[in-house]
Backbone as CSV, one residue per row, in Angstrom:
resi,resn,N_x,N_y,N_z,CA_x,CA_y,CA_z,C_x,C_y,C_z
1,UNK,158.668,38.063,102.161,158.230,38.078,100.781,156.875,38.778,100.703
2,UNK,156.514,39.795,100.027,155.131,40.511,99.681,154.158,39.759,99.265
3,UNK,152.841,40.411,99.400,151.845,39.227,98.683,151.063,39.760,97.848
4,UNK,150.343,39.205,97.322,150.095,39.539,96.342,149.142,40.661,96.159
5,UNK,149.628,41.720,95.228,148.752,42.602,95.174,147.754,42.970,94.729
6,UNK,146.518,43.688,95.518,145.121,43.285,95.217,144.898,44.717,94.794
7,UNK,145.713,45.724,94.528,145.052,46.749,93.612,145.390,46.779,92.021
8,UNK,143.984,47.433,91.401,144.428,47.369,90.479,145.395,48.325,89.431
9,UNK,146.111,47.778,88.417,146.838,47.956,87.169,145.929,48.866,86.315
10,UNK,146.644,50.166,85.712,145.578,50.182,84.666,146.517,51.411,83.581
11,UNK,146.209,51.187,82.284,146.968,52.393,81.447,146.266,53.604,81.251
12,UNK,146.461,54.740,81.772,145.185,55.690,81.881,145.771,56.725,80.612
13,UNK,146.574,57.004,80.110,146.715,57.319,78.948,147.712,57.424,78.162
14,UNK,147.926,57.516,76.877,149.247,57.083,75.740,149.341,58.271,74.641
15,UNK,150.417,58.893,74.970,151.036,60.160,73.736,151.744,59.560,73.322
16,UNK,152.599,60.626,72.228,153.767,59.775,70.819,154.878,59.784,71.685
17,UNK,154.915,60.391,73.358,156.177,60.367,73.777,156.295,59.479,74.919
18,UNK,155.016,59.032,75.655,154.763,57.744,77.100,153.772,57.473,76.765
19,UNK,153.337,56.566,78.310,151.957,56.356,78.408,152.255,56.125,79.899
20,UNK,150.952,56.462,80.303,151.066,56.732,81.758,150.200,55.242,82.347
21,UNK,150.892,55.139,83.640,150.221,53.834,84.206,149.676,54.115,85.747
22,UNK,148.629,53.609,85.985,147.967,53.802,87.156,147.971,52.567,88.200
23,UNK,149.048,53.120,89.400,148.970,51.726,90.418,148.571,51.897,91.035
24,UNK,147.084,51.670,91.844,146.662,52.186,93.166,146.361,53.441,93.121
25,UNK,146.969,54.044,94.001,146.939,55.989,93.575,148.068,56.322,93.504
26,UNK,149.101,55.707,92.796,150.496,56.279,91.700,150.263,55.923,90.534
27,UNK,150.086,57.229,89.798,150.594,57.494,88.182,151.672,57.577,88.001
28,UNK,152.418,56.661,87.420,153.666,57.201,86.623,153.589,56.700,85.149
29,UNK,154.810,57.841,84.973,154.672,57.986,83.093,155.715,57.215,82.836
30,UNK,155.969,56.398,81.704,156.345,55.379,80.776,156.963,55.918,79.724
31,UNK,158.499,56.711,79.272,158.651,57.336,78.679,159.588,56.647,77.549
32,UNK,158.841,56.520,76.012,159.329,55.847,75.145,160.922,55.584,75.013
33,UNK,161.115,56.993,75.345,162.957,57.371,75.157,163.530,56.235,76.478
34,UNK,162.887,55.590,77.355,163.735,55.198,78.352,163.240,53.654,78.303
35,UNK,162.550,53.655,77.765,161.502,52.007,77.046,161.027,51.726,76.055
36,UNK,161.872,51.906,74.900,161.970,51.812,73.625,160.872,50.630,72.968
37,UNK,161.156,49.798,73.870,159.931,48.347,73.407,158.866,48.700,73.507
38,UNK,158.645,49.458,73.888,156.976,50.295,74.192,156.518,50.658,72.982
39,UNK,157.263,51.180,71.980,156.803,52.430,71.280,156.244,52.010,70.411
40,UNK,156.349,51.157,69.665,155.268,50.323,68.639,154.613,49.826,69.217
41,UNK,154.219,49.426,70.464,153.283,48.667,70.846,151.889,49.188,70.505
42,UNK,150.633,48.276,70.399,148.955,48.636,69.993,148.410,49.187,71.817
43,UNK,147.830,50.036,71.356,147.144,50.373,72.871,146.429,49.009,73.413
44,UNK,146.348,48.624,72.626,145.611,46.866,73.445,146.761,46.076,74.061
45,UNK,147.931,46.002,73.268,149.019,45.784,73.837,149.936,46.354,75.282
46,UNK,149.477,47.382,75.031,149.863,48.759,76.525,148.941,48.136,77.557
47,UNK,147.693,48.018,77.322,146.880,48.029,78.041,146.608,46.837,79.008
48,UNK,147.067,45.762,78.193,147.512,44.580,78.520,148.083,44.468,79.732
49,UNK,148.174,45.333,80.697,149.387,45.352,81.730,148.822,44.182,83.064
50,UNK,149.622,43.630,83.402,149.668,42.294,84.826,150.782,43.151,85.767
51,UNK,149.831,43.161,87.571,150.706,43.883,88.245,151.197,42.485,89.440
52,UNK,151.841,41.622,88.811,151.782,39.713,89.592,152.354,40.324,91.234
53,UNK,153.456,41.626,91.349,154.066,41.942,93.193,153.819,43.405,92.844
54,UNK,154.391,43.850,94.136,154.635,45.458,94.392,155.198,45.728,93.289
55,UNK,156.496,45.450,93.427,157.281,45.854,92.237,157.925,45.588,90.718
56,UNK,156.582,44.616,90.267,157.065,43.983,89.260,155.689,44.246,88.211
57,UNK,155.726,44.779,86.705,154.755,44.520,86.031,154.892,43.843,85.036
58,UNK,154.204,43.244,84.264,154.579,42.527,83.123,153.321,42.653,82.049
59,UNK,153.875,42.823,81.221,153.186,42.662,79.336,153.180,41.718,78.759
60,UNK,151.797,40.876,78.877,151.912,39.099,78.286,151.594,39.150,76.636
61,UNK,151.153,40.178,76.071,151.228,40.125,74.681,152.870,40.696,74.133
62,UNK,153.453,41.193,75.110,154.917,42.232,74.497,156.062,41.640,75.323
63,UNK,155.750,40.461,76.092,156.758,39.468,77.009,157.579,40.612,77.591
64,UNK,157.712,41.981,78.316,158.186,42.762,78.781,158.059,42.228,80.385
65,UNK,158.852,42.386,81.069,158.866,42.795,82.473,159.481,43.719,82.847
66,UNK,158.757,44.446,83.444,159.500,45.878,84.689,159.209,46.104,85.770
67,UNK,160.443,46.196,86.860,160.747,46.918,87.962,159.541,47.950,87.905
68,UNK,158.919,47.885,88.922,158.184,49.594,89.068,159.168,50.516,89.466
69,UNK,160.605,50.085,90.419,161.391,51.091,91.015,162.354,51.616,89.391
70,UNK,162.153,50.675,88.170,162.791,51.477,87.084,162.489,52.707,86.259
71,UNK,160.826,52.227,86.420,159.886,53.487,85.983,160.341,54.756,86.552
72,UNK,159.883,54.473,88.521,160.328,55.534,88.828,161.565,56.193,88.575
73,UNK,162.558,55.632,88.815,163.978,56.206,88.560,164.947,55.439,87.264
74,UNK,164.558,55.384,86.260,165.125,55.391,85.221,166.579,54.998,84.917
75,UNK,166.930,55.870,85.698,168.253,56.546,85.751,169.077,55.194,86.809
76,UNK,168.520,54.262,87.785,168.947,53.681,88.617,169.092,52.883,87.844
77,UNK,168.518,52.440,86.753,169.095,51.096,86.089,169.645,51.131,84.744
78,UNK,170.580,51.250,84.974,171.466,52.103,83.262,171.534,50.559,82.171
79,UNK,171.169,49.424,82.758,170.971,48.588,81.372,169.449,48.795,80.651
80,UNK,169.825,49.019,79.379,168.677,49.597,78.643,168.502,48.471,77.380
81,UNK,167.190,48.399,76.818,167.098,47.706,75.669,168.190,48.003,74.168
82,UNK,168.175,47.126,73.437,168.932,47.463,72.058,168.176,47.713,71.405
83,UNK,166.503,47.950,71.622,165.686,48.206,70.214,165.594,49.551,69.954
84,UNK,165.505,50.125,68.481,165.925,51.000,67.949,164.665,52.172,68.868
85,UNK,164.876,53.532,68.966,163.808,54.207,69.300,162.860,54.839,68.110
């Protein structure tokens, strides 16, 4: 089991189409079209981000949890939200 991770989380920036997240020294982008619950969210809300394992982040104002391996590959997890884009 991993432990807990001691780098930090951080949202380093937000267009009308992602927002990019900073783990350690990986950026990856957050792309509305593939995380629809995102897209109304307040940048205080984005920003909000908890990194609790390796591969898990969570949004305590937007009750979201995500896979970091979904970010990266999108495409590996074909169940997607029902909220409208």
């Amino acid at each position: 089991m991993p432990g807990i991770v001691t780098s930090a989380v951080e949202v380093t920036n937000v267009s009308t189409h992602c927002f990019w997240v900073l783990l350690g020294d990986e950026e990856l982008a957050v792309p509305f079209a593939d995380f629809p619950w995102f897209k109304q969210a307040t940048i205080e809300q984005l920003a909000n981000v908890e990194w609790p394992s390796a591969d898990h982040l969570y949004w305590p104002q937007l009750d979201v949890d995500l896979s970091v391996r979904s970010i990266r590959d999108p495409s590996a997890f074909p169940l997607v939200s029902g909220a409208p884009i």
